[in-house]
MDTraj code that builds the backbone (N, CA, C; nanometers):
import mdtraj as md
import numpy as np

residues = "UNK UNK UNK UNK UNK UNK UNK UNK UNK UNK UNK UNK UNK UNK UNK UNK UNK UNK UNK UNK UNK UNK UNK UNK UNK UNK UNK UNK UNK UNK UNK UNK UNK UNK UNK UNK UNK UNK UNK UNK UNK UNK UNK UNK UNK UNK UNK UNK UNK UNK UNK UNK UNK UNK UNK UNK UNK UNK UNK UNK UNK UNK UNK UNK UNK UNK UNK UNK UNK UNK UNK".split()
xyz = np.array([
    [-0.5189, -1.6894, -0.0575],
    [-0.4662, -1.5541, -0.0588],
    [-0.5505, -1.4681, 0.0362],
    [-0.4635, -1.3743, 0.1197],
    [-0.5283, -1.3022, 0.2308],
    [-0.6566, -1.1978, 0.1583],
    [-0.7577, -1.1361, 0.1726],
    [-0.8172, -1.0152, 0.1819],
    [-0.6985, -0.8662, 0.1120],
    [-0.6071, -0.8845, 0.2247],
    [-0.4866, -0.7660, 0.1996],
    [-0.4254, -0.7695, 0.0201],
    [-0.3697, -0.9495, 0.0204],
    [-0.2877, -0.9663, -0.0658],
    [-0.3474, -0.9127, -0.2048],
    [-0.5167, -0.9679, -0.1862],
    [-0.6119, -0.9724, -0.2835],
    [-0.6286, -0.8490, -0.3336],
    [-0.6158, -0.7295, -0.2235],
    [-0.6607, -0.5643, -0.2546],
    [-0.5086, -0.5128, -0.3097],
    [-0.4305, -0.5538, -0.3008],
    [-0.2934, -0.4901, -0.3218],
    [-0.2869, -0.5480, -0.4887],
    [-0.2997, -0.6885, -0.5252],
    [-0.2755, -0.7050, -0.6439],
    [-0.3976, -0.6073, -0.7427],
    [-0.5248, -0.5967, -0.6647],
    [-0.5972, -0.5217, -0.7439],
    [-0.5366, -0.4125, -0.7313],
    [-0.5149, -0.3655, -0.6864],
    [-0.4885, -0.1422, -0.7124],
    [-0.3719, -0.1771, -0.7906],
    [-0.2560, -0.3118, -0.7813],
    [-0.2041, -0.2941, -0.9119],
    [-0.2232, -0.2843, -1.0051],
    [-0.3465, -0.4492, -1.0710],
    [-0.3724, -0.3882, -1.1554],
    [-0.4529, -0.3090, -1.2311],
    [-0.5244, -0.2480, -1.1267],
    [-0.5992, -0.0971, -1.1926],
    [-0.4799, 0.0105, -1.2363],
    [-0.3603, -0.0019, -1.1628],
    [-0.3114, 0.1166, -1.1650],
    [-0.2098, 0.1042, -1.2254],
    [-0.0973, -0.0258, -1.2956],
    [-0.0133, -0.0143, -1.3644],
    [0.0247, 0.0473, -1.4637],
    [-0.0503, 0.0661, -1.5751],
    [-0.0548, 0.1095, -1.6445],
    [-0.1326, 0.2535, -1.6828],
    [-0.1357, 0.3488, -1.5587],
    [-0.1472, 0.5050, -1.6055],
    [-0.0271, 0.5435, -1.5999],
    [-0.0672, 0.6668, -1.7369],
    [0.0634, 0.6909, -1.8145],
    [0.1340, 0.8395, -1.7357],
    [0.2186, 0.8475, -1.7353],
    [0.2713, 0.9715, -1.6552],
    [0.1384, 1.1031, -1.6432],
    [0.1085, 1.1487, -1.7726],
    [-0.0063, 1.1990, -1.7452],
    [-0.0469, 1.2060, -1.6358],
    [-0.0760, 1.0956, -1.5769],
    [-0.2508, 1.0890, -1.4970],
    [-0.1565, 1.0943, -1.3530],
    [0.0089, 1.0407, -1.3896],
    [-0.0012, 1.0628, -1.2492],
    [0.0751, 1.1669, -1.1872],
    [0.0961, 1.2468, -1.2791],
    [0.0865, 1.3872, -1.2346],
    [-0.0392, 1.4892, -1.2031],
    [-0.1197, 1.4192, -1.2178],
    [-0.2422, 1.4823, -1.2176],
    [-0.2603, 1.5146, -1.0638],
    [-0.3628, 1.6308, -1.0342],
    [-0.3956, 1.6880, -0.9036],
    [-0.4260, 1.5993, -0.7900],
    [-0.4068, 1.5673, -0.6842],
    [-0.4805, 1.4973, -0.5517],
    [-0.4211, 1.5386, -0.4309],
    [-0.5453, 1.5823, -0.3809],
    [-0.4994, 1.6484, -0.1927],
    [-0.5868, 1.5252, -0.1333],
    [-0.4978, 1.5406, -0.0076],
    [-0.5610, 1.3923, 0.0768],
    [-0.5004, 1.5085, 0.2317],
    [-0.6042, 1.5291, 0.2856],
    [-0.5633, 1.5978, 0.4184],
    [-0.4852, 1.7382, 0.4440],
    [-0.3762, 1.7058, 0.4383],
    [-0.2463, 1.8196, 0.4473],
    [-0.1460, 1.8117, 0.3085],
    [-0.1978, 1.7260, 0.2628],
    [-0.1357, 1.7168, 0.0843],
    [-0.2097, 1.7718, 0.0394],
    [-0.1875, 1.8381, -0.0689],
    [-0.3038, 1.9205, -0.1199],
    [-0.2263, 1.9578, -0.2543],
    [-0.1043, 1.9840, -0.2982],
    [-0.0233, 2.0294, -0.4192],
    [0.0908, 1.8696, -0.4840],
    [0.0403, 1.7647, -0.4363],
    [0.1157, 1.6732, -0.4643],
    [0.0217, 1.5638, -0.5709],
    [0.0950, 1.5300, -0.6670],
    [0.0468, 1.4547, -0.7917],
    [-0.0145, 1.3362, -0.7118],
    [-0.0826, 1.2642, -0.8241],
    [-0.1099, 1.0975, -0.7830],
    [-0.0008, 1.0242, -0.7480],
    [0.1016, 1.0414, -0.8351],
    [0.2218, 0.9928, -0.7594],
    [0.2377, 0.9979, -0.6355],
    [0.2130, 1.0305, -0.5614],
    [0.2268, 1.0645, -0.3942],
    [0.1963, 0.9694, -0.3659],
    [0.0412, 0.9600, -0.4050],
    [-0.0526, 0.8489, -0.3424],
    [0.0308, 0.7209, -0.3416],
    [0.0895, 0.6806, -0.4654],
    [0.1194, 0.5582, -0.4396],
    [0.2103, 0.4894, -0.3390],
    [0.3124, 0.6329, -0.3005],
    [0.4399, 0.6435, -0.2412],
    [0.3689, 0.6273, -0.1038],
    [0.2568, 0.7047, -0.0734],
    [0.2011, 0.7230, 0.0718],
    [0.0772, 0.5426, 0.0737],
    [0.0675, 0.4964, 0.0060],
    [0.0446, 0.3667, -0.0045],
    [0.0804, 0.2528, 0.0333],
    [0.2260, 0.2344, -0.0615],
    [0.3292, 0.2035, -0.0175],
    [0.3857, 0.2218, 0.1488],
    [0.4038, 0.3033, 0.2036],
    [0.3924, 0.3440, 0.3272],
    [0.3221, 0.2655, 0.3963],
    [0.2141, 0.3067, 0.4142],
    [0.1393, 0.2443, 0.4803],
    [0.0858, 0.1017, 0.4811],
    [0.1248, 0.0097, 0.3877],
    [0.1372, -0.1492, 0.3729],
    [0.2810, -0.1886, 0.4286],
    [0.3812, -0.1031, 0.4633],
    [0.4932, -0.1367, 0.5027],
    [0.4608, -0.1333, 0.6354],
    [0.3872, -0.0494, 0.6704],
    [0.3854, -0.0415, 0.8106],
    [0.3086, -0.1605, 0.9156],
    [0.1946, -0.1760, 0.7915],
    [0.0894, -0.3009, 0.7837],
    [0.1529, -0.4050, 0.8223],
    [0.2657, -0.4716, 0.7014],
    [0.3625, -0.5390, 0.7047],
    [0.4060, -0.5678, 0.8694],
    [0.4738, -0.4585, 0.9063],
    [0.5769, -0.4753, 1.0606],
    [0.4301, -0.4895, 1.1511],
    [0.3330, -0.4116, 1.1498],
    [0.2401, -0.4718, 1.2642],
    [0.2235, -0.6236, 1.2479],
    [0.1987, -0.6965, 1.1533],
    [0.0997, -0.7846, 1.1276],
    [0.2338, -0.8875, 1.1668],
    [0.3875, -0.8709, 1.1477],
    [0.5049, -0.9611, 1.1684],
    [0.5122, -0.9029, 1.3217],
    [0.4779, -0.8236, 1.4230],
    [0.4969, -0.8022, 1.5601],
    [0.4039, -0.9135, 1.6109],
    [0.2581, -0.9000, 1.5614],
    [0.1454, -0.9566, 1.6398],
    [0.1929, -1.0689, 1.6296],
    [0.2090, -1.1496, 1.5096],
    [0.2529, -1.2716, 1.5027],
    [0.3800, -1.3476, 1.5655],
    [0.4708, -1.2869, 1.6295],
    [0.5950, -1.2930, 1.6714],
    [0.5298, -1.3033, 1.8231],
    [0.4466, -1.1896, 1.8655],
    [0.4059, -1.2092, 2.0233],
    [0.3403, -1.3090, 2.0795],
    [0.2489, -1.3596, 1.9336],
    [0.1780, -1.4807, 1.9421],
    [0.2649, -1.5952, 1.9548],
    [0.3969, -1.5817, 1.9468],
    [0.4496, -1.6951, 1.8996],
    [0.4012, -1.8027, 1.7494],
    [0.3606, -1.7424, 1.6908],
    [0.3508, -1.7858, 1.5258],
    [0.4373, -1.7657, 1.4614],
    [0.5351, -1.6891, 1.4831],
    [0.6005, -1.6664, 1.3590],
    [0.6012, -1.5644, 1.2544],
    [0.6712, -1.5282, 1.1445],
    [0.6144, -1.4469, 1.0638],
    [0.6248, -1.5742, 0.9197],
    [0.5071, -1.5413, 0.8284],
    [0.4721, -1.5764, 0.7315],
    [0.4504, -1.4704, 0.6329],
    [0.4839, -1.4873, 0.4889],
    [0.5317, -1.3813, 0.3736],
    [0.3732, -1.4347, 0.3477],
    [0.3246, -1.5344, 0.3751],
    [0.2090, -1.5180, 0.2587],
    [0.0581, -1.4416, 0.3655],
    [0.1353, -1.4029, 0.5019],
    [0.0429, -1.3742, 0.6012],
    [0.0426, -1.2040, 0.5538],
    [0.1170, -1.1595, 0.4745],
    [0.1550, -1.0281, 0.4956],
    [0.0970, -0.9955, 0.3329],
])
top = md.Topology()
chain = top.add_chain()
for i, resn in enumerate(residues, 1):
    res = top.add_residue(resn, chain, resSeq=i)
    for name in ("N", "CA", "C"):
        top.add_atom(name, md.element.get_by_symbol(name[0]), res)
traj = md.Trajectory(xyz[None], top)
């Protein structure tokens, strides 16, 4: 299992189970500043998708291929 795969299953499961509560709770990150924890995960999400399409470009230019367990 990649480094990536390894950090993604962890913040799951640290984070599955907070209860609405918490994730309405306060967090500014830059130019967010009035948006719940919920955000975070959404802007998370995001950004592993994006992870995702780089990491299936490089590999495609390389001629490798793309691999699900590379991502």
């Amino acid at each position: 299992m990649t480094q990536l795969a390894q950090s993604v299953e962890k913040f799951a499961r640290i984070t599955h189970g907070l209860p609405d509560a918490e994730l309405e709770s306060s967090w500014a990150w830059g130019a967010y500043d009035s948006e719940g924890v919920r955000f975070a995960f959404f802007g998370t999400y995001e950004e592993l998708r994006e992870l995702a399409a780089k990491i299936a470009a490089e590999r495609l230019a390389r001629a490798q291929g793309v691999s699900t367990t590379d991502l």
